[in-house]
PDB file of N, CA, C and O in Angstrom:
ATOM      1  N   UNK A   1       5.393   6.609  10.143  1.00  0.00           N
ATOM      2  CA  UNK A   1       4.774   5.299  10.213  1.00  0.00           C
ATOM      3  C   UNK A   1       5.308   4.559  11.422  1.00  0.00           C
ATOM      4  O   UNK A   1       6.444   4.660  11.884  1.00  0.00           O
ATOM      5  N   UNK A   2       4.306   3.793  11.868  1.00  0.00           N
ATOM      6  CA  UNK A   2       4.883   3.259  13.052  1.00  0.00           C
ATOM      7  C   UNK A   2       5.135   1.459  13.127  1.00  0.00           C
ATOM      8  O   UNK A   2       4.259   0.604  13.259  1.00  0.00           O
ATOM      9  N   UNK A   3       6.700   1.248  12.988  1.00  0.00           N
ATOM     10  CA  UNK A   3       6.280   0.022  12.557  1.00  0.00           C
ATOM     11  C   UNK A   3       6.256  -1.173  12.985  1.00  0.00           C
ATOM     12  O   UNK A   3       6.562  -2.193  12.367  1.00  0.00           O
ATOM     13  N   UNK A   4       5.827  -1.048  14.234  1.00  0.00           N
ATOM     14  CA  UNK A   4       5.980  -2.231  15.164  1.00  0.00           C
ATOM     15  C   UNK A   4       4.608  -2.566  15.207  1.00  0.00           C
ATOM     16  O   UNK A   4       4.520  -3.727  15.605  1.00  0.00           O
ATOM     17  N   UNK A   5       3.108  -1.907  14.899  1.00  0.00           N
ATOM     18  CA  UNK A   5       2.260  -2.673  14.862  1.00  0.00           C
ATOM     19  C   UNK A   5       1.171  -2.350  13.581  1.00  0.00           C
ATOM     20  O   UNK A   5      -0.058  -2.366  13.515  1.00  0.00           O
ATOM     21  N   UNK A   6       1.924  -2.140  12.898  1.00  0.00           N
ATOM     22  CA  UNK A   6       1.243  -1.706  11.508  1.00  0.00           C
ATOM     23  C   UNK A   6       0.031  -0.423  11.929  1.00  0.00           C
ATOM     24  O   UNK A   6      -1.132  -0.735  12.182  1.00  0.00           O
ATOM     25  N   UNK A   7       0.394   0.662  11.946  1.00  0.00           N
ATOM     26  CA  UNK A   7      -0.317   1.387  12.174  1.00  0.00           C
ATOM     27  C   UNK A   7       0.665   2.865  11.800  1.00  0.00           C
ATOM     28  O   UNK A   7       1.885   2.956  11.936  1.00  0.00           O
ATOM     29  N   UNK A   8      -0.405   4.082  11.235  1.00  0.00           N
ATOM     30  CA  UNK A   8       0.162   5.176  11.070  1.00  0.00           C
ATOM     31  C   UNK A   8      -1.169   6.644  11.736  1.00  0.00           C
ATOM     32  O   UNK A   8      -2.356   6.892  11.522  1.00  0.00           O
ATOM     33  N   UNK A   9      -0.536   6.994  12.216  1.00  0.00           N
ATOM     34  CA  UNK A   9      -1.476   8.329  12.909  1.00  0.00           C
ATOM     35  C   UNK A   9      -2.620   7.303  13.629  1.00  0.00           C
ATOM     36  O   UNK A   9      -3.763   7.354  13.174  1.00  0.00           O
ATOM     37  N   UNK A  10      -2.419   6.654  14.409  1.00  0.00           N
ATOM     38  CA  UNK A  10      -3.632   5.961  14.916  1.00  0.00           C
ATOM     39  C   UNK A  10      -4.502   5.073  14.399  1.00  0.00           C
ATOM     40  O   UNK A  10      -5.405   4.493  15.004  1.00  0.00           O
ATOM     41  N   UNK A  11      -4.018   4.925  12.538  1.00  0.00           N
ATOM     42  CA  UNK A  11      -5.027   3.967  11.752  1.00  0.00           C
ATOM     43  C   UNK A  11      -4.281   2.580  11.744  1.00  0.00           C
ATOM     44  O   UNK A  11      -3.062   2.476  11.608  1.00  0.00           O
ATOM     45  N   UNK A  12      -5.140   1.538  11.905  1.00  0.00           N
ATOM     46  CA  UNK A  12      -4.220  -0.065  11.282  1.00  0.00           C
ATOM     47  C   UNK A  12      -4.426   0.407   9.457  1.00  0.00           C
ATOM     48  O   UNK A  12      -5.213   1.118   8.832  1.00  0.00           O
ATOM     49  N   UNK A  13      -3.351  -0.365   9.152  1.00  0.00           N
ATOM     50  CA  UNK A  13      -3.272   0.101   7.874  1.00  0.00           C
ATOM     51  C   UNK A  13      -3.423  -1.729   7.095  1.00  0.00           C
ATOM     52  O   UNK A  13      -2.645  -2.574   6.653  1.00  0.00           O
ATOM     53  N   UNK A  14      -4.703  -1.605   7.272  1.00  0.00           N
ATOM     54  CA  UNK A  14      -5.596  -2.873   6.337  1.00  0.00           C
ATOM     55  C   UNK A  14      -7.018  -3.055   7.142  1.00  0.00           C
ATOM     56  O   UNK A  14      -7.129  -3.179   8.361  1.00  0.00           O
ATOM     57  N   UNK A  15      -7.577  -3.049   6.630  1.00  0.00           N
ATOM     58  CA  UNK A  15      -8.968  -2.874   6.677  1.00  0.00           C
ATOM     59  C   UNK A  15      -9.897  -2.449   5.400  1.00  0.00           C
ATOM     60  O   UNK A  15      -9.654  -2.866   4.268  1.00  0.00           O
ATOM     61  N   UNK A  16     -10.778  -1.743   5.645  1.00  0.00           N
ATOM     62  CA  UNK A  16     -11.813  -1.265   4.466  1.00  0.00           C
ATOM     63  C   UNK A  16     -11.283   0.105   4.549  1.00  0.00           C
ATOM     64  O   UNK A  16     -10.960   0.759   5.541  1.00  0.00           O
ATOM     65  N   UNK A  17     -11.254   0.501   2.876  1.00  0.00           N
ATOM     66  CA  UNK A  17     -10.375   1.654   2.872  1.00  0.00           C
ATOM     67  C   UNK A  17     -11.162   2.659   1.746  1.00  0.00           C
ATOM     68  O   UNK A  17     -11.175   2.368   0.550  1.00  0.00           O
ATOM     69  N   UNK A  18     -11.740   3.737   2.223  1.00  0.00           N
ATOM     70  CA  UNK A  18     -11.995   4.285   1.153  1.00  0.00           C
ATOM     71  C   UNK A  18     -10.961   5.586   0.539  1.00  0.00           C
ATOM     72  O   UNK A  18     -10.372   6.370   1.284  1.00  0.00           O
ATOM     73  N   UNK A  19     -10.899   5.613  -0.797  1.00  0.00           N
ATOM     74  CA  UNK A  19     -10.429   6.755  -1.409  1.00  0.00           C
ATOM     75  C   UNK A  19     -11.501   8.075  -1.691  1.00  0.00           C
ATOM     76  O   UNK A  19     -12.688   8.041  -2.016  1.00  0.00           O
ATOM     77  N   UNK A  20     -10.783   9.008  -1.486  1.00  0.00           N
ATOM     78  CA  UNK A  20     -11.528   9.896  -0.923  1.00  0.00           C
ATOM     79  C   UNK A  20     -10.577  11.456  -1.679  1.00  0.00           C
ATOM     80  O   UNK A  20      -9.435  11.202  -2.061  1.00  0.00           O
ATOM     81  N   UNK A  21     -10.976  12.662  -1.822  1.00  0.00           N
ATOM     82  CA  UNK A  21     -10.523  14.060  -2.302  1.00  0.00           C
ATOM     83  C   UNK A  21     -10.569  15.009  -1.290  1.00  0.00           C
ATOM     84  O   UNK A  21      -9.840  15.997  -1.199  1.00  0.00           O
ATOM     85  N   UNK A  22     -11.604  14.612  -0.405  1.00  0.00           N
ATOM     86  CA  UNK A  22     -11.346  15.323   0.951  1.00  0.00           C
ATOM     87  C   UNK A  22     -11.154  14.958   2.508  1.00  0.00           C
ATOM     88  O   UNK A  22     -10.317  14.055   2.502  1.00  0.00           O
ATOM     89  N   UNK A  23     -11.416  15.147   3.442  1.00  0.00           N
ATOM     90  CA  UNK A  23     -11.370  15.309   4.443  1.00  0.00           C
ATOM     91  C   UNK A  23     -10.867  13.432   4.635  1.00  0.00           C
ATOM     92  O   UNK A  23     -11.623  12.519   4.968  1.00  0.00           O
ATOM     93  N   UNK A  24      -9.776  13.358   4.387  1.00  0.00           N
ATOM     94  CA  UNK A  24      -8.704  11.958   4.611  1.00  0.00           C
ATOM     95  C   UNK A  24      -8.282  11.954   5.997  1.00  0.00           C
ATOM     96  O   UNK A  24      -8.040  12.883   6.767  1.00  0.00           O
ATOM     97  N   UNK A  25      -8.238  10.335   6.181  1.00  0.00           N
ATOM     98  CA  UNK A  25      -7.368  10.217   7.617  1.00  0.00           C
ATOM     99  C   UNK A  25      -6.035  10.092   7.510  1.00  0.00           C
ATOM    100  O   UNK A  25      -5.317  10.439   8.447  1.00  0.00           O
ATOM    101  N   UNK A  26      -5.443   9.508   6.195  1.00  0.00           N
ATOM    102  CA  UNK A  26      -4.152   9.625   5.849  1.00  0.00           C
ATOM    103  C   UNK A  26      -4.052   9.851   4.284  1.00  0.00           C
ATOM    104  O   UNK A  26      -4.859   9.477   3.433  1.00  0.00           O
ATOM    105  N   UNK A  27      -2.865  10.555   4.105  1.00  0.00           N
ATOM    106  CA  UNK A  27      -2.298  11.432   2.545  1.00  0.00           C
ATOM    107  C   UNK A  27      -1.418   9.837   2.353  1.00  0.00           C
ATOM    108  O   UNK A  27      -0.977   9.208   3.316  1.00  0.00           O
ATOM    109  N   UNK A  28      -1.311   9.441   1.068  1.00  0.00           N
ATOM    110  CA  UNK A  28      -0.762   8.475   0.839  1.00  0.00           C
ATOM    111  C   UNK A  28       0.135   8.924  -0.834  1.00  0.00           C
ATOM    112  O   UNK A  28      -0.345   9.319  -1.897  1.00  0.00           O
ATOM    113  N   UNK A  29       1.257   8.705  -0.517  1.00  0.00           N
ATOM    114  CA  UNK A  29       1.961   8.869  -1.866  1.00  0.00           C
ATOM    115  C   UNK A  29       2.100   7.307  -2.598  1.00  0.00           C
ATOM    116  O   UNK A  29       2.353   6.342  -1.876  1.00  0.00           O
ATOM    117  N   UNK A  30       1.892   7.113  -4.271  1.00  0.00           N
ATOM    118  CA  UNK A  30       2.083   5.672  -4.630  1.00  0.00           C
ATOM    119  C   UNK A  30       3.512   6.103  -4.981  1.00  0.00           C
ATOM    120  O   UNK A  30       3.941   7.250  -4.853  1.00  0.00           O
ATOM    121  N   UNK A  31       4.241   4.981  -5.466  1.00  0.00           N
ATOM    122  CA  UNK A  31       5.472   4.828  -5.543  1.00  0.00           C
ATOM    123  C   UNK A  31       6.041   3.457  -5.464  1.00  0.00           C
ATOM    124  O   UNK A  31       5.811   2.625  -4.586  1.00  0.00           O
ATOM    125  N   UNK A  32       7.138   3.283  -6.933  1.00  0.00           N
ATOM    126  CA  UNK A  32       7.390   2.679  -7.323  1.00  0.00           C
ATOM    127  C   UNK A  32       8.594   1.575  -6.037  1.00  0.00           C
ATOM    128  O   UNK A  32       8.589   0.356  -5.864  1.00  0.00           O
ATOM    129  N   UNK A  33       9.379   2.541  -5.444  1.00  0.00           N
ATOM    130  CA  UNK A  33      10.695   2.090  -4.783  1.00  0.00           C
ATOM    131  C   UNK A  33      10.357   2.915  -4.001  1.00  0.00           C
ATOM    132  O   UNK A  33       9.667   3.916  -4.193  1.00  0.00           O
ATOM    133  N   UNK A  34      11.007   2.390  -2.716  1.00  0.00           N
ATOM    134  CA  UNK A  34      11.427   2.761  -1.522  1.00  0.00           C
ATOM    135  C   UNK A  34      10.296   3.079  -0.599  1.00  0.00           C
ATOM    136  O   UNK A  34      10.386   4.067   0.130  1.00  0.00           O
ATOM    137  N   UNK A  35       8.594   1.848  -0.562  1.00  0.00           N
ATOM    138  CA  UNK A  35       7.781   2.412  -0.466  1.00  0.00           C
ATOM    139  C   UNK A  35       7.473   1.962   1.651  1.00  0.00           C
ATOM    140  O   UNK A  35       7.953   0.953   2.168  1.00  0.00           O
ATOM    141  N   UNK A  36       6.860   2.705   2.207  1.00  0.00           N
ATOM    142  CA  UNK A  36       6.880   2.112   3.586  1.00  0.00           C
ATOM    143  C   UNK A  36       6.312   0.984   4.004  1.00  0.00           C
ATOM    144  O   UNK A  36       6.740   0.057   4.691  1.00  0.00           O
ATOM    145  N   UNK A  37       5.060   1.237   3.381  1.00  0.00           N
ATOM    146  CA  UNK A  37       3.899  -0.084   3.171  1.00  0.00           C
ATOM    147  C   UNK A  37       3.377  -0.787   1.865  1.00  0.00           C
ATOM    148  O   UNK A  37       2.587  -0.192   1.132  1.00  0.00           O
ATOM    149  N   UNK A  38       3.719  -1.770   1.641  1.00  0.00           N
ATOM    150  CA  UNK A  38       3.425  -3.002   0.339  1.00  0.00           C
ATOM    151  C   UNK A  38       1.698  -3.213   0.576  1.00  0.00           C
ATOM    152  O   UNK A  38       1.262  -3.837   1.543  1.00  0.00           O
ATOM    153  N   UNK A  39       1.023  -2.735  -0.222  1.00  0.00           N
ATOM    154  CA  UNK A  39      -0.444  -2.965  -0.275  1.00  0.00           C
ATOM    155  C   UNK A  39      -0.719  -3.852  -1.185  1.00  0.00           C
ATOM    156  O   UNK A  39      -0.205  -3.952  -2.299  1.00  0.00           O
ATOM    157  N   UNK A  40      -1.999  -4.869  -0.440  1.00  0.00           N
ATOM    158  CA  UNK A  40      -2.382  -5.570  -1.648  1.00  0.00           C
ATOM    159  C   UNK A  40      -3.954  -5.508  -1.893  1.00  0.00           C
ATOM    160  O   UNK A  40      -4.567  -5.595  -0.829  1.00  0.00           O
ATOM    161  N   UNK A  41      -4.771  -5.379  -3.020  1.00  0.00           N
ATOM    162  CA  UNK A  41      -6.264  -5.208  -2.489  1.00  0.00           C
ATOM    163  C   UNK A  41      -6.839  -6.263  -2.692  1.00  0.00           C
ATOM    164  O   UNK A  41      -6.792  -6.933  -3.724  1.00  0.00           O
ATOM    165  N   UNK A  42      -7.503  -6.519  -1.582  1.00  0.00           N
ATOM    166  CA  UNK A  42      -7.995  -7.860  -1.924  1.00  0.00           C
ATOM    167  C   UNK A  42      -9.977  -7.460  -1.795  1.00  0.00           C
ATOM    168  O   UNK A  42     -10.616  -6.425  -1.609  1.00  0.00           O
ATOM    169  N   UNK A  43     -10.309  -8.778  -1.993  1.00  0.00           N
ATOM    170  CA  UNK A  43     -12.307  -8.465  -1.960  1.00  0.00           C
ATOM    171  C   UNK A  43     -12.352  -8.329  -0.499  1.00  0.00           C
ATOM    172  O   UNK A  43     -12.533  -7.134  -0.266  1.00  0.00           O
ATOM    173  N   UNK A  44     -12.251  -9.173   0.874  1.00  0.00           N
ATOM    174  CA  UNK A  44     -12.548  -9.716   1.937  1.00  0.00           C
ATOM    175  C   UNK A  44     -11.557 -10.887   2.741  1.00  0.00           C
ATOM    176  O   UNK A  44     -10.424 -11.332   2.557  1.00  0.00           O
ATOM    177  N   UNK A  45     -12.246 -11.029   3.362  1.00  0.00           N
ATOM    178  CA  UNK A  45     -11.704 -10.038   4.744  1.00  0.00           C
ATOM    179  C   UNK A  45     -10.118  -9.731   4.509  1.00  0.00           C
ATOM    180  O   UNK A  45      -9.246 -10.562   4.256  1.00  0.00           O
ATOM    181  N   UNK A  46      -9.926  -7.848   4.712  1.00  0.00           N
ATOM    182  CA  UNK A  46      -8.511  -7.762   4.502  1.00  0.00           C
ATOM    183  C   UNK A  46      -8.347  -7.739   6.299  1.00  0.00           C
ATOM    184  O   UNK A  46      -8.997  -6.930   6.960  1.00  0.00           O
ATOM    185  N   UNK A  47      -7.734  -8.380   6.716  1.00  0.00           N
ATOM    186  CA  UNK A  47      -7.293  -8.463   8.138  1.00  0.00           C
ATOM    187  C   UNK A  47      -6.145  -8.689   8.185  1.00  0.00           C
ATOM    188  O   UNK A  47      -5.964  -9.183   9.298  1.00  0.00           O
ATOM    189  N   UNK A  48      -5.037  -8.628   7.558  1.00  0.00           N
ATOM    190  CA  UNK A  48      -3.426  -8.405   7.525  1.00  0.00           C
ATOM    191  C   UNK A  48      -3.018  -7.533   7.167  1.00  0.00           C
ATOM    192  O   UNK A  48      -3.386  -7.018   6.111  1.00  0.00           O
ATOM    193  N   UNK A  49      -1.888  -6.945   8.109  1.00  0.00           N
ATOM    194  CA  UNK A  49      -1.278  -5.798   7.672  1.00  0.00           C
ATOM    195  C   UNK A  49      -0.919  -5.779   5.846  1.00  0.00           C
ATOM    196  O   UNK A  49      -0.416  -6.536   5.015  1.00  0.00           O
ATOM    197  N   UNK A  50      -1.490  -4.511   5.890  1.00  0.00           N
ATOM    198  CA  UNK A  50      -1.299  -4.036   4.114  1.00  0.00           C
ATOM    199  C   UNK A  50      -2.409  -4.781   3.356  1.00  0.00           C
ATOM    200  O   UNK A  50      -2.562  -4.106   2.338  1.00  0.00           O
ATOM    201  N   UNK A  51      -2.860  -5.327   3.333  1.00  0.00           N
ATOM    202  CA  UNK A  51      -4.955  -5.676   2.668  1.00  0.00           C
ATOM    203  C   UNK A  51      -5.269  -4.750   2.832  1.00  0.00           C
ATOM    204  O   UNK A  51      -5.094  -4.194   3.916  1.00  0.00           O
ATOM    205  N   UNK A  52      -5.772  -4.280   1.981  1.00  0.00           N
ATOM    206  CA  UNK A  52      -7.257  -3.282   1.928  1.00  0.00           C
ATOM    207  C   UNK A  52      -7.993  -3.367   0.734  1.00  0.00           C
ATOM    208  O   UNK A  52      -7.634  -3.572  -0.425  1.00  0.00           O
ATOM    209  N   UNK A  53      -9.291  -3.134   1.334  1.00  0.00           N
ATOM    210  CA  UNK A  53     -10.544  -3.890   0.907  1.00  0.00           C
ATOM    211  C   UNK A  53     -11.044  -2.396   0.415  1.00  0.00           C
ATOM    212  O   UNK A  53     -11.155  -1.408   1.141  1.00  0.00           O
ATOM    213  N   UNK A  54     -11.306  -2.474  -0.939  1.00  0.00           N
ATOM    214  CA  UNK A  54     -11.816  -0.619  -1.297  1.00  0.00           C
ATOM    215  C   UNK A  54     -13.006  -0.695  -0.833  1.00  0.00           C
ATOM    216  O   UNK A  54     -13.523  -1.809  -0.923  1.00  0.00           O
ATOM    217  N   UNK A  55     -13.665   0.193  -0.326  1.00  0.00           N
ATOM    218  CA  UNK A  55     -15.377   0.383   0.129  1.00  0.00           C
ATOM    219  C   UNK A  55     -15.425   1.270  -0.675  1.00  0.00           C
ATOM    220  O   UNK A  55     -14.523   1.432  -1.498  1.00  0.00           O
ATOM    221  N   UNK A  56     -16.878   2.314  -0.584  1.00  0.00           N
ATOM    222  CA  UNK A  56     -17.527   3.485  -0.560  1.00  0.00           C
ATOM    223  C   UNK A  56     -18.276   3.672   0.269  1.00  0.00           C
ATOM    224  O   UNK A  56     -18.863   4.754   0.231  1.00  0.00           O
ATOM    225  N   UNK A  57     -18.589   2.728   1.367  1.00  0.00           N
ATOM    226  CA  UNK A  57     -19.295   3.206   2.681  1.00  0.00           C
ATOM    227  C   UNK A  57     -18.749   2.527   3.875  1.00  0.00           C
ATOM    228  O   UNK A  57     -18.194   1.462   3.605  1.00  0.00           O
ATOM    229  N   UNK A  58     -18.756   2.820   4.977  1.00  0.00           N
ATOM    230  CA  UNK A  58     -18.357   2.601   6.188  1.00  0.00           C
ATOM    231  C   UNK A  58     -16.480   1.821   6.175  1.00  0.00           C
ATOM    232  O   UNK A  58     -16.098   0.695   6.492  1.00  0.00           O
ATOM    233  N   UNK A  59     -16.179   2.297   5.974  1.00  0.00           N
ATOM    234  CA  UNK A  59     -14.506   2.531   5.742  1.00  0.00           C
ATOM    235  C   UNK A  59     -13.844   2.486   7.218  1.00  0.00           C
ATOM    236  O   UNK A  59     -14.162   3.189   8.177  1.00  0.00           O
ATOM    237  N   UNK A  60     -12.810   1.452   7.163  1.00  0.00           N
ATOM    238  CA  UNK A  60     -12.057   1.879   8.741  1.00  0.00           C
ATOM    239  C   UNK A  60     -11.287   3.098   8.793  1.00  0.00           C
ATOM    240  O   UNK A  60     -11.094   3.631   9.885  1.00  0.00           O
ATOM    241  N   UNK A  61     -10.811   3.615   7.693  1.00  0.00           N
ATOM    242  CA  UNK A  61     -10.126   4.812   7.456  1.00  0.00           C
ATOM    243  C   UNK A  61     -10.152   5.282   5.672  1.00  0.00           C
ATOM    244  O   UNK A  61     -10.270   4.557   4.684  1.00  0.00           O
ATOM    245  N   UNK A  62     -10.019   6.495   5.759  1.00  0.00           N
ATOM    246  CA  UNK A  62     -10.039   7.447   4.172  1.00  0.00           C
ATOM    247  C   UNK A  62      -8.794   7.431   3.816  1.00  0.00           C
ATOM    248  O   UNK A  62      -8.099   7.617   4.815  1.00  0.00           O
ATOM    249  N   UNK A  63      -8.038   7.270   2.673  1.00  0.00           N
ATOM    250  CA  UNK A  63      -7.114   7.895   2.437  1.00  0.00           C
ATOM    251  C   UNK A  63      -7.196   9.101   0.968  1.00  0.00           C
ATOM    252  O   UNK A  63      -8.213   9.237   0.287  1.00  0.00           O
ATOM    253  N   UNK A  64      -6.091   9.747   0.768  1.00  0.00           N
ATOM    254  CA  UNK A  64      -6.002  10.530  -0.500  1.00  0.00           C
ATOM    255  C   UNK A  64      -4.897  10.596  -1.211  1.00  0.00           C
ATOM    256  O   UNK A  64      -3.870  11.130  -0.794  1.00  0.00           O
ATOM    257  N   UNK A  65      -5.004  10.121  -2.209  1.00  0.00           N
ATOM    258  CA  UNK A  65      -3.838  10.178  -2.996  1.00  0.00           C
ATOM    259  C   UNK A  65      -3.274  11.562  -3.138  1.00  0.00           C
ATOM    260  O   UNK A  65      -3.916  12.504  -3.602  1.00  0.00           O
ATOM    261  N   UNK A  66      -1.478  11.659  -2.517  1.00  0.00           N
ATOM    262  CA  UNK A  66      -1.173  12.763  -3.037  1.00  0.00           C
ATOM    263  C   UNK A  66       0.463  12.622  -4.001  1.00  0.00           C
ATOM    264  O   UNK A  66       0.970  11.554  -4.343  1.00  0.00           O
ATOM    265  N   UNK A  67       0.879  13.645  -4.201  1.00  0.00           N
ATOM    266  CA  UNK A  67       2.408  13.919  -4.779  1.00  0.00           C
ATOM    267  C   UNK A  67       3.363  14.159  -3.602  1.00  0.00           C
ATOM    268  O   UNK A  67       4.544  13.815  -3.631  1.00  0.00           O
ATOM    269  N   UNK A  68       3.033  14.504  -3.020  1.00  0.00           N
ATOM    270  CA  UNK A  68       3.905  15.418  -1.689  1.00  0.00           C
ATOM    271  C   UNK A  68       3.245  15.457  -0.424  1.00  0.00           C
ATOM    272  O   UNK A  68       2.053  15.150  -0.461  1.00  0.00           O
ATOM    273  N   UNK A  69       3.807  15.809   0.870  1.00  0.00           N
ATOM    274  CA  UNK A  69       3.724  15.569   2.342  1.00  0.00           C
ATOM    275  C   UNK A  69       2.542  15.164   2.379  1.00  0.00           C
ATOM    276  O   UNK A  69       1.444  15.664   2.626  1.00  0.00           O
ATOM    277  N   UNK A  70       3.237  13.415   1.875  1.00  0.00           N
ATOM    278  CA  UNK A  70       2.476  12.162   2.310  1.00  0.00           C
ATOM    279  C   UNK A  70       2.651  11.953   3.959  1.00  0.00           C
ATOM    280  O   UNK A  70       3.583  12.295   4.686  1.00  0.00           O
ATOM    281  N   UNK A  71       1.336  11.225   4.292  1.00  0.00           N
ATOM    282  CA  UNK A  71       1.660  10.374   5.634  1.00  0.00           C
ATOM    283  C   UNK A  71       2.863   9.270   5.409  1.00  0.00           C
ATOM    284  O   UNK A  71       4.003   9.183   5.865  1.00  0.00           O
ATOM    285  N   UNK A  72       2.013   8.387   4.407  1.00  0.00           N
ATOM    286  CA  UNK A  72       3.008   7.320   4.453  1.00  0.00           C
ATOM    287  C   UNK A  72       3.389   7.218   2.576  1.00  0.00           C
ATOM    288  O   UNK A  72       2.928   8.068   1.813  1.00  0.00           O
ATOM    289  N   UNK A  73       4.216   6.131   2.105  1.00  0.00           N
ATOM    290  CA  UNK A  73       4.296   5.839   1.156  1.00  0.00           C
ATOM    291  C   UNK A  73       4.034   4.861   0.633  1.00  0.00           C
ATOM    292  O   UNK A  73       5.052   4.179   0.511  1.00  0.00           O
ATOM    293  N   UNK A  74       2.811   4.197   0.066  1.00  0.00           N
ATOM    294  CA  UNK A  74       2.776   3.208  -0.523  1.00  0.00           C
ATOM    295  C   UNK A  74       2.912   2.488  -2.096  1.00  0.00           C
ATOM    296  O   UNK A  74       2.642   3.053  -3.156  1.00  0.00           O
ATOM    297  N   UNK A  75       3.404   1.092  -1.924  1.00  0.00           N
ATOM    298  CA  UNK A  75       3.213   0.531  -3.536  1.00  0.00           C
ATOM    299  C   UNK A  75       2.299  -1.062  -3.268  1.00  0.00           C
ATOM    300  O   UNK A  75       2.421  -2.102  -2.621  1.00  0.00           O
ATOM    301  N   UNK A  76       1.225  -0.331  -4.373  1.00  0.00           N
ATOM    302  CA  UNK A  76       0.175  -1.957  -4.999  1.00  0.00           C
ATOM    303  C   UNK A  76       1.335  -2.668  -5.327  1.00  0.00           C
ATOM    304  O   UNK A  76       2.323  -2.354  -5.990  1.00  0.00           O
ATOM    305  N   UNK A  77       0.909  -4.042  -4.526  1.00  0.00           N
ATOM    306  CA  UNK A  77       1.139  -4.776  -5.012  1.00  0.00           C
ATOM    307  C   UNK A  77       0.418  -6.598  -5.100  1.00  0.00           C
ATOM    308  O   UNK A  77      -0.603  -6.774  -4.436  1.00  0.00           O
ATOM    309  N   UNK A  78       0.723  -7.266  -5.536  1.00  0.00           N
ATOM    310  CA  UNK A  78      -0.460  -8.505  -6.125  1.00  0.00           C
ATOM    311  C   UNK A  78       0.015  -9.664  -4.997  1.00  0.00           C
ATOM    312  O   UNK A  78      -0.733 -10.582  -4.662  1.00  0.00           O
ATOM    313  N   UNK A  79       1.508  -9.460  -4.413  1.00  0.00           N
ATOM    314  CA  UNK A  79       2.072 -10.294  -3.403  1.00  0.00           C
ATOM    315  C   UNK A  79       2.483 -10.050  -2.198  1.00  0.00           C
ATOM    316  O   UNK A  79       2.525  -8.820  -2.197  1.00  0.00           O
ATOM    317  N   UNK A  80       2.780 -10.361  -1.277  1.00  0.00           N
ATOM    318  CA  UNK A  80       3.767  -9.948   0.224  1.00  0.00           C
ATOM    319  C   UNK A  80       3.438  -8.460   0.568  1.00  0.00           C
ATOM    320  O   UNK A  80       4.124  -7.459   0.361  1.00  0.00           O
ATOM    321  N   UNK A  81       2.075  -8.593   1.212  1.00  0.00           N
ATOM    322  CA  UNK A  81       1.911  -6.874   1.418  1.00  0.00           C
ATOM    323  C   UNK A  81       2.109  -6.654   2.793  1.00  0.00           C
ATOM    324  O   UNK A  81       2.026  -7.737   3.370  1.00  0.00           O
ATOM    325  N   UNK A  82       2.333  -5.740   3.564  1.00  0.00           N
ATOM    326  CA  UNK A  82       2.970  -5.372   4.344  1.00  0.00           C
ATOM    327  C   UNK A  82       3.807  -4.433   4.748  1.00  0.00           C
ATOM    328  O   UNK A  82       3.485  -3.496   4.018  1.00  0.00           O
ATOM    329  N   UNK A  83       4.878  -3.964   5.590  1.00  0.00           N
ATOM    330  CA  UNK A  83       5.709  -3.251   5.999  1.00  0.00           C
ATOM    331  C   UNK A  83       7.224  -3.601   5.088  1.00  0.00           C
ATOM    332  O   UNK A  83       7.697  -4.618   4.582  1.00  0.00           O
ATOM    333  N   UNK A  84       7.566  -2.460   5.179  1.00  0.00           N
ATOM    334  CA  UNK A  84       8.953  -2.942   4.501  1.00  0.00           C
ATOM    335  C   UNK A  84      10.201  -3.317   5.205  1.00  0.00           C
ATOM    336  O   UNK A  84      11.191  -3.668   4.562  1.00  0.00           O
TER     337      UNK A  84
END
């Protein structure tokens, strides 16, 4: 993760985000502690680092939930989303 401008593999990480089983732009592990990025979902406009807005069509990036060799690590959360 790169964390000087909220971004990982080339994606900003808040925008419209779809979940997805295949062909992802980033593997995302959830997790309770020790997570890289604090997500919060909101309806609109997510334009701060860590918002994301769920779609099913035209998505700034895919992600996929996994267990293991995640890109990054994230935890939902309802407050202060962001970088850790």
């Amino acid at each position: 993760m790169q964390d000087e401008d909220c971004e990982c593999k080339g994606f900003k990480l808040y925008g419209r985000v779809e979940i997805v089983t295949t062909n992802e732009d980033l593997r995302i592990k959830l997790v309770d502690d020790y997570e890289d990025l604090r997500v919060e979902i909101v309806k609109a406009p997510a334009d701060e680092c860590g918002e994301w807005e769920i779609v099913t069509s035209y998505p700034d990036f895919k992600v996929k939930f996994v267990d293991s060799y995640e890109d990054i690590k994230v935890k939902i959360t309802g407050d202060y989303p962001g970088k850790k």
